[in-house]
KEBA-849603 format. One record per atom (N, C-alpha, C): residue in one letter; x, y, z. Coordinates in pm, whole numbers, plus 50000, padded with zeros to 5 digits. Each point is the difference from the previous one (the first is absolute). Layout:
<recs>
aXYZ ...
</recs>
This chain:
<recs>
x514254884648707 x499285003149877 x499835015049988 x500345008449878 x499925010549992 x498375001949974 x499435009950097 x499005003150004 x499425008649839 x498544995049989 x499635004949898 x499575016849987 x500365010849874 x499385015050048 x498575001150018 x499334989250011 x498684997650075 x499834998150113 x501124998150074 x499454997950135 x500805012050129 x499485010849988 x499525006750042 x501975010150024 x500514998249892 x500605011650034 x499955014949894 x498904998149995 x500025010949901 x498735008850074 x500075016949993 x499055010950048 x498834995949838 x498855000550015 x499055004449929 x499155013249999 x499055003249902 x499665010349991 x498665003549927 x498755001650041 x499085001549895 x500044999349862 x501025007349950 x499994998349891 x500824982449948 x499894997150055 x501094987949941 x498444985250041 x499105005250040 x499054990450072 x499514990849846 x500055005349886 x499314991649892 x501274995349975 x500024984350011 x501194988849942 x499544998949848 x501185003249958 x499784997349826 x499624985849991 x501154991050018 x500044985050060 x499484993050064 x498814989650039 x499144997250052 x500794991450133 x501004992849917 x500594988450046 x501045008650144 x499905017049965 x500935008150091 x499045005650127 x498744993150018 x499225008250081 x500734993250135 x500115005750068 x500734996250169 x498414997249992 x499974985750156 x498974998550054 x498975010950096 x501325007150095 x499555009650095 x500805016149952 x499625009550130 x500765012149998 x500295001650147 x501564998750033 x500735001150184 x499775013650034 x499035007450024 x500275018150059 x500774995050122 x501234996749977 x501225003750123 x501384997549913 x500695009750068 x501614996549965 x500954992850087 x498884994750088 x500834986350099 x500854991049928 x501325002049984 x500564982849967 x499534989950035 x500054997350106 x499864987050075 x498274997649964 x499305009149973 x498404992449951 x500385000649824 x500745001249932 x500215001049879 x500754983150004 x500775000150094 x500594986249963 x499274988950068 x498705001250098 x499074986550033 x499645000049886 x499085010349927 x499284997749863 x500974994749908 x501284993649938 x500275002349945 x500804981850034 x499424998450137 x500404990150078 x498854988349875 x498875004350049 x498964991149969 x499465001749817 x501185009849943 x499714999749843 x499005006249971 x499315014850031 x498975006949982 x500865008349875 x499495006749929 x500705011549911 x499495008150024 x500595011050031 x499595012250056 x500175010749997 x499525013949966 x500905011249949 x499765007550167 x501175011650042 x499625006250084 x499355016949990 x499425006750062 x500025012149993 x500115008450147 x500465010449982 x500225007550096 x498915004550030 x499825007050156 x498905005950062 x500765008150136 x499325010650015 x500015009350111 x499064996350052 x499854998950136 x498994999650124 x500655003350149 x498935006850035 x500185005750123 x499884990850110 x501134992750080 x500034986750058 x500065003950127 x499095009050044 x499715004750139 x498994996550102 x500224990850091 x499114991050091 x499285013250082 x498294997649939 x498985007650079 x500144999650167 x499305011950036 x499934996950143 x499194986650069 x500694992150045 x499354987950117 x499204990849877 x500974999649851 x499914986849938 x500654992650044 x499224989149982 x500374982650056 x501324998749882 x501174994350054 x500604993849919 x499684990649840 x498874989750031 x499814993549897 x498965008749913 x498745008950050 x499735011349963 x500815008349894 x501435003550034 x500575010049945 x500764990649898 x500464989049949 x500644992049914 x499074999849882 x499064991950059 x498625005049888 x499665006449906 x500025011550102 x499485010049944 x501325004749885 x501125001650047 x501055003949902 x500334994449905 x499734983650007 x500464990749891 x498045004149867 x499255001850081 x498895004449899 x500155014549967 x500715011550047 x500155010149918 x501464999649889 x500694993050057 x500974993349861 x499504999349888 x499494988250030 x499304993149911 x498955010949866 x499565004450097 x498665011949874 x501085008349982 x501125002250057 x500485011849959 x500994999549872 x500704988549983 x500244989849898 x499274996649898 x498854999250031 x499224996349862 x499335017249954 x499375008950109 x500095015349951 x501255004749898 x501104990750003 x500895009449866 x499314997349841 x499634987850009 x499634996349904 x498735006349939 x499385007450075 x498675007049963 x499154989649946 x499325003849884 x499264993049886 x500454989749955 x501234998049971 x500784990149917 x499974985850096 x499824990449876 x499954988250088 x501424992550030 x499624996850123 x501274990950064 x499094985450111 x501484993450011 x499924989050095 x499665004450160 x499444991650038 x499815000550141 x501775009750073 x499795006650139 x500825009950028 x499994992450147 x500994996850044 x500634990450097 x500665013750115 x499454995950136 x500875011750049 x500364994050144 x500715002450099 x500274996350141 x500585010550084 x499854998350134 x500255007550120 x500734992950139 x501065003050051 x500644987150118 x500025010850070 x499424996850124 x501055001950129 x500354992650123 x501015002650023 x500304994650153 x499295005350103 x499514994050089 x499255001950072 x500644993550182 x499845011950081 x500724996050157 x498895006350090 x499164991550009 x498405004050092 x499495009349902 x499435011050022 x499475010749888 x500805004049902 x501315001850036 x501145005849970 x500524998749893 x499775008349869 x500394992649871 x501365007349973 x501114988549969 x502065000949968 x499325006049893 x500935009349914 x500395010149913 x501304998549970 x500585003549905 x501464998549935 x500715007850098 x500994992950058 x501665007250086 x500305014649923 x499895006950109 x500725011949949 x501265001649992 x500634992850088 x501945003450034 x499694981750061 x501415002750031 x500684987950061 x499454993650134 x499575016350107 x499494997750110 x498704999349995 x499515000049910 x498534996249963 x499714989149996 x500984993449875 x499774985349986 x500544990350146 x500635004150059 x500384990550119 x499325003750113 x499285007650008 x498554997450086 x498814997049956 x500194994249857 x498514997049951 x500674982550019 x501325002449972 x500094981250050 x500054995250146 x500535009150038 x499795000150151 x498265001350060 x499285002549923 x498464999550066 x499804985249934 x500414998449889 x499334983549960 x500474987750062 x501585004050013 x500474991550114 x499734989450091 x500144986750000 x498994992450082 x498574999350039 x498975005649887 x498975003950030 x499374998949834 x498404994150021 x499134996449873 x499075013249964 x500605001549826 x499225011149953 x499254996049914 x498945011749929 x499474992249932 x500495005549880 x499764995249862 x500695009749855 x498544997149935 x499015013149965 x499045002049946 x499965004449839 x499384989349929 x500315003549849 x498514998049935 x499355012549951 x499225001849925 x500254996349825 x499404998649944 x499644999449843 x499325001649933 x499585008949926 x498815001249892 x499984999149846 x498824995949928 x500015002749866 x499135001849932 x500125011049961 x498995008449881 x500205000049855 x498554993149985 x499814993849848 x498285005150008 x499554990449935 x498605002349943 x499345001950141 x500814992150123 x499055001150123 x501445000450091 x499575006550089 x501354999950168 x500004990150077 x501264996850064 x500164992950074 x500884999650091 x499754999250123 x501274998450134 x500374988850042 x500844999050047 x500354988050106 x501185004450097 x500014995350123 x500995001150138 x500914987249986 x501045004850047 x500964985550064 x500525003950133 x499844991950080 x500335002750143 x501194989550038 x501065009950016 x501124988350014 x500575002950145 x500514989150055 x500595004750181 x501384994949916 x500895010750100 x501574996049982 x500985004450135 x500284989350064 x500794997150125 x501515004149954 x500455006050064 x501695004450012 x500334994850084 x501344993850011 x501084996850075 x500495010650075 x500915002950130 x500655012150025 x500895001349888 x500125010850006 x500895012349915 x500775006650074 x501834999849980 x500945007650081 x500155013649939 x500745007450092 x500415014949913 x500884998449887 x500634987749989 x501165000049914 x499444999449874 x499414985550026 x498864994049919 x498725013049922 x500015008550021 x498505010049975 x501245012749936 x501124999250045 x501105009849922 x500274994049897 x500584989549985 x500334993549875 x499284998549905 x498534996850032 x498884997849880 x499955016249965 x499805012350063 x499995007649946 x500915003649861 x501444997850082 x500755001349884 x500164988049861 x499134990649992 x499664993449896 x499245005449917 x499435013450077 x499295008849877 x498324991049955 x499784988750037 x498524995349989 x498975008250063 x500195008950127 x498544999250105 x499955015949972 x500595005549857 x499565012550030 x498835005949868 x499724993049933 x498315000449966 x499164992849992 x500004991550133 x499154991950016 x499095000950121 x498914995950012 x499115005750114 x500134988450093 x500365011250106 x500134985450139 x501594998850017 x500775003649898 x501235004049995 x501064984149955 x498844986149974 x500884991649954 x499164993649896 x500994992649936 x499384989949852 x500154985550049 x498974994850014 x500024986149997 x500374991649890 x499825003049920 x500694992649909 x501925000949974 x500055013150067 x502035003449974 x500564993850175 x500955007250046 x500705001150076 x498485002350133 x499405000450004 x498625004350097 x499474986950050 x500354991149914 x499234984550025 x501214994850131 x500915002450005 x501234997950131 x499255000050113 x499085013650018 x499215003650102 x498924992250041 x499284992649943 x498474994349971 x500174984950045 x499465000850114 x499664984950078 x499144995749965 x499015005149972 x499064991849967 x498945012849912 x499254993749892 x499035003949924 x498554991649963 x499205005150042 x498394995549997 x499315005749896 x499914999449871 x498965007649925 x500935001149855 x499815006249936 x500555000149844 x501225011950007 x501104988849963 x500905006249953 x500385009849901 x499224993749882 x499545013149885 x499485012550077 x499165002050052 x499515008050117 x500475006350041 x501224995850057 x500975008050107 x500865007549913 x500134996849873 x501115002049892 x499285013449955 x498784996149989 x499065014449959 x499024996249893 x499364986149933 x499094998549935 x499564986050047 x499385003550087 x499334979449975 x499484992649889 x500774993149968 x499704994749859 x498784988050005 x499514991850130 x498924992549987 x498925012250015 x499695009050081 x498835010649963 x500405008449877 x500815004049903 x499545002749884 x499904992149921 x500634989350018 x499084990849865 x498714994650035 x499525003450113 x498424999050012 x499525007149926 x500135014649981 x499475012649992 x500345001749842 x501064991249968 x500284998449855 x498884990749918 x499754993050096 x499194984849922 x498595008150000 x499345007950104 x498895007349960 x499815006349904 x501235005449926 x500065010449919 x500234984949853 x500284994349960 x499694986849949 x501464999049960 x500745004350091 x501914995849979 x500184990050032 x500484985949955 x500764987650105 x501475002049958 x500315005050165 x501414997949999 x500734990149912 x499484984450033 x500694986649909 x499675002649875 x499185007249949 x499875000049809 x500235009849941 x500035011750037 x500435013749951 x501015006150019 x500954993850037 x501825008549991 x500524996849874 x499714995849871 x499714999449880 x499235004549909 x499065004950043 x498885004549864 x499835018950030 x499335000649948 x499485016350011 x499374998250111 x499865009550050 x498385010350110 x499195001349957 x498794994050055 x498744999950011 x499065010949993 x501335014250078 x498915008749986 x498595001750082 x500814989550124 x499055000050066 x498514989649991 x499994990749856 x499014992549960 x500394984450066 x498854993449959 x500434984650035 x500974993849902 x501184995050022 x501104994049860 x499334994149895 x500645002649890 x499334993249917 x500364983649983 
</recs>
């Protein structure tokens, strides 16, 4: 199905925040240019416009991992709805992943030999993939997903070749579970959305507070943050 220009491939912009069209109001606003969280939302029929954001995604000294997801997926989030100034908009949807190896938070492969010692550390061994979410509307909201993910061994051949499939080089942790990365993955405990980079059962919690139901609103306008009408 060809996706609708509502669901989230289009940049927005303060000025574009008043819908002439009522029936054109997206439910939410994505502050990320993640594909892969553009296409869960898009999984479960949300309409959604995106906007861009700068943030400084630099882990404080001797923050806790789930600490630092948090916190980034809630400065998204305001920082996303800050374009909009004054002007009214929909609730502002934002998220934060990382891989996580004891304290140790994976970061995107720099080269080739990067990525095959970041598979080589996951290698037969359970990590965890930490995914924050927030959303700012009339009131804030967080939520964590804590996912464990077991690897199989990984050969040199095997960790050369995926490189050159060109998947593990902007991705954090250096593979995609959902592409060519799922080969690797013995076993998974916790939300797959999650690992992908948006847990979709904790934001539609955080949606339903804000008075979104996933099941009734991938059809109508945005709330705006109100209870549906």
């Amino acid at each position: 199905m060809r996706p609708s220009p509502l669901c989230g491939l289009k940049t927005i912009y303060p000025s574009t925040a008043e819908w002439a069209n009522p029936l054109e109001h997206p439910t939410l606003i994505l502050a990320s240019r993640s594909p892969r969280r553009h296409l869960l939302l898009e999984q479960i029929g949300l309409r959604f416009e995106v906007v861009d954001i700068d943030l400084d995604e630099a882990r404080r000294p001797d923050e806790a991992p789930a600490s630092y997801v948090l916190r980034l997926a809630l400065e998204k989030a305001r920082a996303g709805r800050a374009r909009f100034g004054s002007l009214p908009c929909p609730p502002v949807l934002a998220a934060d992943t990382a891989v996580v190896v004891g304290d140790r938070i994976l970061g995107k492969p720099r080269d080739r030999a990067d990525a095959a010692a970041m598979l080589q550390l996951l290698a037969g061994r359970t990590h965890r993939v930490l995914s924050g979410v927030a959303l700012v509307g009339e009131d804030e909201g967080r939520a964590l997903s804590v996912s464990e993910v077991r690897f199989r061994a990984v050969s040199a051949r095997e960790a050369d070749a995926y490189w050159e499939s060109g998947e593990p080089r902007d991705k954090a942790g250096g593979y995609a579970i959902q592409g060519l990365g799922a080969l690797f993955v013995a076993d998974l405990r916790g939300s797959y959305s999650g690992v992908m980079g948006l847990p979709l059962f904790e934001t539609a919690c955080l949606l339903a507070k804000a008075g979104i139901d996933c099941l009734s609103s991938s059809g109508r306008p945005g709330h705006f943050g109100g209870a549906p009408a």
